[in-house]
DRENKERO-125033 format. One record per residue (C-alpha): residue number from 1; residue in one letter; x, y, z. Coordinates in steps of 0.001 Angstrom, whole numbers, m for minus. Example, Ala and Ser with C-alpha at 12.3 -4.5 7.8 and 13.67 -1.06 7.14 Angstrom:
// residues 2
(1 "a" (12300 m4500 7800))
(2 "s" (13670 m1060 7140))
//
This chain:
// residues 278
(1 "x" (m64192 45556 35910))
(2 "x" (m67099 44883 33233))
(3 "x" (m65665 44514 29928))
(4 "x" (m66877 46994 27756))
(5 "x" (m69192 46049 24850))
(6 "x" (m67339 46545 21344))
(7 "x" (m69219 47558 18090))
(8 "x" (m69060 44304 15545))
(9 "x" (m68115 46865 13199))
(10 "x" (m68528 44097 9741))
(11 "x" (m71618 43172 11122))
(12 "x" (m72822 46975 11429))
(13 "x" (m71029 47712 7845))
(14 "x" (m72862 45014 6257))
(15 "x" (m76250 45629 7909))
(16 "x" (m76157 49213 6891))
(17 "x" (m75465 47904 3260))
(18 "x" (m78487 45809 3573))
(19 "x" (m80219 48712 4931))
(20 "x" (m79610 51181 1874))
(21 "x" (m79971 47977 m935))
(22 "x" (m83708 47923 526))
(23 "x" (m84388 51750 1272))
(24 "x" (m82931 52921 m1993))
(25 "x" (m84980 51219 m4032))
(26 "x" (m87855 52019 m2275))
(27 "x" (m87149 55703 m1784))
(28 "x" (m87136 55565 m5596))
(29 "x" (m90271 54070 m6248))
(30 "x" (m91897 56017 m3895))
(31 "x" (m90371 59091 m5140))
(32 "x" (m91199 58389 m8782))
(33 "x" (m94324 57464 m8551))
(34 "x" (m95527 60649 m6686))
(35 "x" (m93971 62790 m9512))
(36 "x" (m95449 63932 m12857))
(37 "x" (m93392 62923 m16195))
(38 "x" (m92587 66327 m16599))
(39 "x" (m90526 66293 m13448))
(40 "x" (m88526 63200 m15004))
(41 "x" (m85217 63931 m16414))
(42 "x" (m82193 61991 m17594))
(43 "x" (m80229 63868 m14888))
(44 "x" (m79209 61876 m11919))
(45 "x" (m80302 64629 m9345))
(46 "x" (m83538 64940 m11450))
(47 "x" (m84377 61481 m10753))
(48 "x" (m82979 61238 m7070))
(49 "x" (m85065 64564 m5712))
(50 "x" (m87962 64880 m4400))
(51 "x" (m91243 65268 m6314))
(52 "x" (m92119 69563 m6488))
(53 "x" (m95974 68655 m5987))
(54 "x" (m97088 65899 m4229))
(55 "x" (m100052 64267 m5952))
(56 "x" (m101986 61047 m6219))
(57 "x" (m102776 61502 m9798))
(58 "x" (m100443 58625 m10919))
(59 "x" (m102367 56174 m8561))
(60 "x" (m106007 57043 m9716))
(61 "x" (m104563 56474 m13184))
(62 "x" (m102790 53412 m12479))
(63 "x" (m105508 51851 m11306))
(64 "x" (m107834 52975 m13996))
(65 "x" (m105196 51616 m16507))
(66 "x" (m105302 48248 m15077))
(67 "x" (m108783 48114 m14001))
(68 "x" (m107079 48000 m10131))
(69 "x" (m110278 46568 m8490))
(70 "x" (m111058 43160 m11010))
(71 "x" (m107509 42525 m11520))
(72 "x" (m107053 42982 m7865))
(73 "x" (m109790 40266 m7470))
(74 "x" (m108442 37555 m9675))
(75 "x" (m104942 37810 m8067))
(76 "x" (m106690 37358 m4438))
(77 "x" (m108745 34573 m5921))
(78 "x" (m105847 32872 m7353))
(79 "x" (m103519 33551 m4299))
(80 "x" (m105843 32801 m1711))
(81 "x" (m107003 29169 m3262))
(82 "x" (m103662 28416 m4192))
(83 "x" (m102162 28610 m865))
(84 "x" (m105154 27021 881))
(85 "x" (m105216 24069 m700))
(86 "x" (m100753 24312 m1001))
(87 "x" (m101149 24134 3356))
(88 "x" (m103913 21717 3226))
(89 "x" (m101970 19191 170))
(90 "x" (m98352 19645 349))
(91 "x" (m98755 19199 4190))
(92 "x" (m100697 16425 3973))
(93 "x" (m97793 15130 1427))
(94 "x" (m95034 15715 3672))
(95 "x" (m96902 13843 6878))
(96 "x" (m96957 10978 4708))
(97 "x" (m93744 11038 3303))
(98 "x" (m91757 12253 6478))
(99 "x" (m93016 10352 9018))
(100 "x" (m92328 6595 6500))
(101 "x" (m89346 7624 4166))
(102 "x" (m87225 6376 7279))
(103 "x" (m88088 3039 6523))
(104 "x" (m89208 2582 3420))
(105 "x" (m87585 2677 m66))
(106 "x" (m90707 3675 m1586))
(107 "x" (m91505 6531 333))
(108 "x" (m87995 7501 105))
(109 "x" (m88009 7372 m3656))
(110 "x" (m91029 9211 m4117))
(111 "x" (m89614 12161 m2055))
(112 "x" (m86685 12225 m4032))
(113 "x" (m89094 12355 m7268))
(114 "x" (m90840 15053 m5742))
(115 "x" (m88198 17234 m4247))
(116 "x" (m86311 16565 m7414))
(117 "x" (m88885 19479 m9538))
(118 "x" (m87655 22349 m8065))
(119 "x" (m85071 21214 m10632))
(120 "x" (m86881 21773 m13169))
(121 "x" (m86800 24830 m15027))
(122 "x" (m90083 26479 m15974))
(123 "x" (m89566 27645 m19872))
(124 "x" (m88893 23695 m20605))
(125 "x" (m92686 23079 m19299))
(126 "x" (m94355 26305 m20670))
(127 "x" (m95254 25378 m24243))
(128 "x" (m96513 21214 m23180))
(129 "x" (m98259 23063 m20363))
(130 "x" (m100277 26122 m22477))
(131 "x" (m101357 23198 m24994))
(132 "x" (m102362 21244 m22153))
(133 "x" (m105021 23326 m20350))
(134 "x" (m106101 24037 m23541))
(135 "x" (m106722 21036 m24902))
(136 "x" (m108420 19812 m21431))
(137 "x" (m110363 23603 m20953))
(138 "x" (m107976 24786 m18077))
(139 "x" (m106851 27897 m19592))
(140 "x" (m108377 29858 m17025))
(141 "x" (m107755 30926 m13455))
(142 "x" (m108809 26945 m12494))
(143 "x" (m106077 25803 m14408))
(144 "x" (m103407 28527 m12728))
(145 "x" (m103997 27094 m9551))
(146 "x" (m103878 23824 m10561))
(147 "x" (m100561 24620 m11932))
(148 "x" (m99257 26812 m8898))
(149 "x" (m100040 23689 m6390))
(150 "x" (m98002 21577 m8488))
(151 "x" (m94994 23862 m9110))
(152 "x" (m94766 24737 m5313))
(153 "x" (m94916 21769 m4483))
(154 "x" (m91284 20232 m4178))
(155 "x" (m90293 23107 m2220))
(156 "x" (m93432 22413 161))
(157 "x" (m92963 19389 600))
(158 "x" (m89399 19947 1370))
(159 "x" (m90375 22208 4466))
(160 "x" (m92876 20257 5634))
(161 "x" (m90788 16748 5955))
(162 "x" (m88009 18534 7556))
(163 "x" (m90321 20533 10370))
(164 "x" (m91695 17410 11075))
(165 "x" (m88683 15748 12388))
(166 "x" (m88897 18291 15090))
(167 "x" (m91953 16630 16299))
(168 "x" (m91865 13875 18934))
(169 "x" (m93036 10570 17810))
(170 "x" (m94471 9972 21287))
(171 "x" (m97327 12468 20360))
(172 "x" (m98222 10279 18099))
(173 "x" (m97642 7456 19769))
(174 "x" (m99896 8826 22874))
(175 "x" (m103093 9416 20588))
(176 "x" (m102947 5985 19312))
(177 "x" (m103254 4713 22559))
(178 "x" (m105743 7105 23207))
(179 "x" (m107658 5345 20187))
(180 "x" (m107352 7830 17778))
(181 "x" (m107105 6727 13421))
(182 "x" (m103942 8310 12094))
(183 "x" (m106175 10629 10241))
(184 "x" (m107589 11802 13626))
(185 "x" (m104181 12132 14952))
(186 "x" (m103100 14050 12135))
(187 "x" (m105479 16907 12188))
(188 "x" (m105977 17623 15869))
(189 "x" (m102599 16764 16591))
(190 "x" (m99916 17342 14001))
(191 "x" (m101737 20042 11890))
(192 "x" (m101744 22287 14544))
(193 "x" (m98346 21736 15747))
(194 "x" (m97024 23181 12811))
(195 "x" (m98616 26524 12486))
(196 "x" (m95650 28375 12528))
(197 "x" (m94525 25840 8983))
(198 "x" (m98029 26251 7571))
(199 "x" (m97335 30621 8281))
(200 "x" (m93670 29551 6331))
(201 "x" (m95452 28257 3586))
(202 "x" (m98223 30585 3361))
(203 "x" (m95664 33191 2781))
(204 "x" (m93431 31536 554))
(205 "x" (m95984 30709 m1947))
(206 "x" (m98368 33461 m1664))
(207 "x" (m95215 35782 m2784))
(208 "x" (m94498 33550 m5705))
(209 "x" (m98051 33513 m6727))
(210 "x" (m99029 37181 m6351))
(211 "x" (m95531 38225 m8348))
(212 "x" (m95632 35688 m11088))
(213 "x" (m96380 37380 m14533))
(214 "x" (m95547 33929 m16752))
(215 "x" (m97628 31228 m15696))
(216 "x" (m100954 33711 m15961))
(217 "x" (m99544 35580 m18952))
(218 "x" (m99154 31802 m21164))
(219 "x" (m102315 30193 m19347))
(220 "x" (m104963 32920 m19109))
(221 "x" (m103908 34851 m22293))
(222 "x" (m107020 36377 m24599))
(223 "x" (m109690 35153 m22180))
(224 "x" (m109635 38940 m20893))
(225 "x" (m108657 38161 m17844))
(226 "x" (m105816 39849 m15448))
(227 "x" (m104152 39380 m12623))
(228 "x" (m102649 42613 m11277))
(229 "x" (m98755 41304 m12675))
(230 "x" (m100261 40801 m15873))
(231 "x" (m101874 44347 m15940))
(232 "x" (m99271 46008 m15009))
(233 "x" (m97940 44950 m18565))
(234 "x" (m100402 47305 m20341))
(235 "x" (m97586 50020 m18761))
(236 "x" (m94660 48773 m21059))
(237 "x" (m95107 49431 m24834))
(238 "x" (m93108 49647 m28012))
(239 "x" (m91498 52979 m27757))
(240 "x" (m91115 53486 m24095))
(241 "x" (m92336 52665 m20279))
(242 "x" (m94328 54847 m17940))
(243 "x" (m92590 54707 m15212))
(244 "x" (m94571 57128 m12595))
(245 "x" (m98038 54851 m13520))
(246 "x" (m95788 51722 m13168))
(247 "x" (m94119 52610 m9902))
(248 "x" (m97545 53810 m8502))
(249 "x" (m99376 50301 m9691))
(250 "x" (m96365 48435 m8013))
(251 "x" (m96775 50416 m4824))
(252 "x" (m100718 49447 m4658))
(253 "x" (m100056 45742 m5336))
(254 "x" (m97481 45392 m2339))
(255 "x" (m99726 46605 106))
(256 "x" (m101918 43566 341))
(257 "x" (m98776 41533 242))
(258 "x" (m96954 42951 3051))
(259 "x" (m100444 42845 5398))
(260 "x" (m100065 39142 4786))
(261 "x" (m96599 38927 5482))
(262 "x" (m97166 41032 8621))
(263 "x" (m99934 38664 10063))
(264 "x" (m98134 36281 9584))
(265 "x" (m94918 37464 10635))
(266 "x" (m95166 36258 14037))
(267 "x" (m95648 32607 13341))
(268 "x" (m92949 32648 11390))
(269 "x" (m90502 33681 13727))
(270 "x" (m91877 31061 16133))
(271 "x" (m90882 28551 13970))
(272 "x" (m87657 29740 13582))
(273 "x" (m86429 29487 16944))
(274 "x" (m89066 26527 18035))
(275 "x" (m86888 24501 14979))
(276 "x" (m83302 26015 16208))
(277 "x" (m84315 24981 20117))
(278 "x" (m85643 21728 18995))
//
């Protein structure tokens, strides 16, 4: 007889938690955003139902609030540079440092030193730093990128050295013989072996960048202008928030976020179980 197949019952309990800690929040946001502030009341139920009229209203504001389409610009501009050159450095950082760290004290030290900044907590660095890219005429969008690469970084780095222990030696080892410079080796050989790390990091940092408010906020402040985190600030003021503009601004700046995670949603998962088969 076939044994019959038994419900994990804490597993199901505690996916179905994880379940309504997502949806609920997002049935919210959704649900406030489509409503007018006169359907807003301090009631529970008021808040919980659905809106009486649906109407994009609060989204045509929003955007005209923030000025959507250039703040929208500066936040792909700053993502999209920042993680290109976060793939091209941090992996070209981690190559270096994974592959020799092994056998050498330097290398080993330096990773440490490196790895060793996710330690270190941003408000200590935000007043040096603002005086900083003033001083040298990086308070602009330049010097935000500059900044991101840095601060991502350890945590880069980190990913990269430990992916590439999952990566045969003897590939190496085989275009060497084959007369190829270890820079040549590098990018036809390693690069794109770790596609589904570069996908990782892509991710990782692109949903640091594109939800930071701080970095732009002390950096880019009075030179006019926004990313869309930083606009979204114009919805908070002394006496109150609006929270149906708000909600509807937050709803328009996930969707390019969660295309990107979607493309790349593949390669991730290939990594994932190419690093737990290795």
């Amino acid at each position: 007889m076939e044994d019959k197949k038994r419900t994990n019952w804490p597993v199901t309990i505690l996916l179905i938690l994880g379940l309504i800690t997502i949806a609920f929040p997002l049935y919210m946001t959704v649900v406030i955003a489509l409503k007018q502030p006169s359907e807003m009341t301090n009631s529970i139920s008021g808040i919980l139902s659905l809106p009486q009229h649906f109407s994009l209203d609060n989204f045509a504001q929003a955007m005209e609030v923030t000025d959507f389409w250039h703040s929208l610009g500066n936040s792909l501009l700053i993502s999209i540079v920042t993680v290109v050159l976060s793939v091209v450095l941090h992996s070209l950082m981690g190559y270096a440092i994974g592959r020799n760290k092994a056998h050498s004290k330097f290398y080993k030290f330096v990773y440490l030193f490196v790895v060793s900044g996710m330690f270190v907590p941003f408000a200590i660095l935000m007043m040096p730093l603002a005086k900083q890219t003033a001083v040298m005429g990086l308070a602009n969008w330049v010097g935000v990128i500059l900044l991101y690469v840095v601060f991502y970084m350890p945590m880069n780095v980190l990913l990269y050295t430990g992916y590439l222990t999952n990566i045969p030696m003897a590939l190496e080892e085989a275009a060497k013989v084959d007369g190829a410079s270890t820079w040549k080796t590098y990018w036809r050989v390693i690069f794109p072996i770790m596609k589904p790390m570069h996908a990782t990091v892509a991710v990782l940092t692109a949903l640091s960048v594109w939800n930071d408010v701080m970095t732009p906020l002390i950096i880019m402040s009075g030179t006019g202008s926004n990313t869309l985190p930083l606009a979204q600030l114009n919805f908070q003021s002394q006496f109150g928030t609006n929270y149906n503009l708000a909600f509807a601004s937050y709803l328009l700046a996930l969707i390019p976020i969660l295309i990107f995670y979607v493309i790349c949603q593949k390669q991730i998962l290939n990594g994932v179980v190419s690093g737990a088969v290795k």
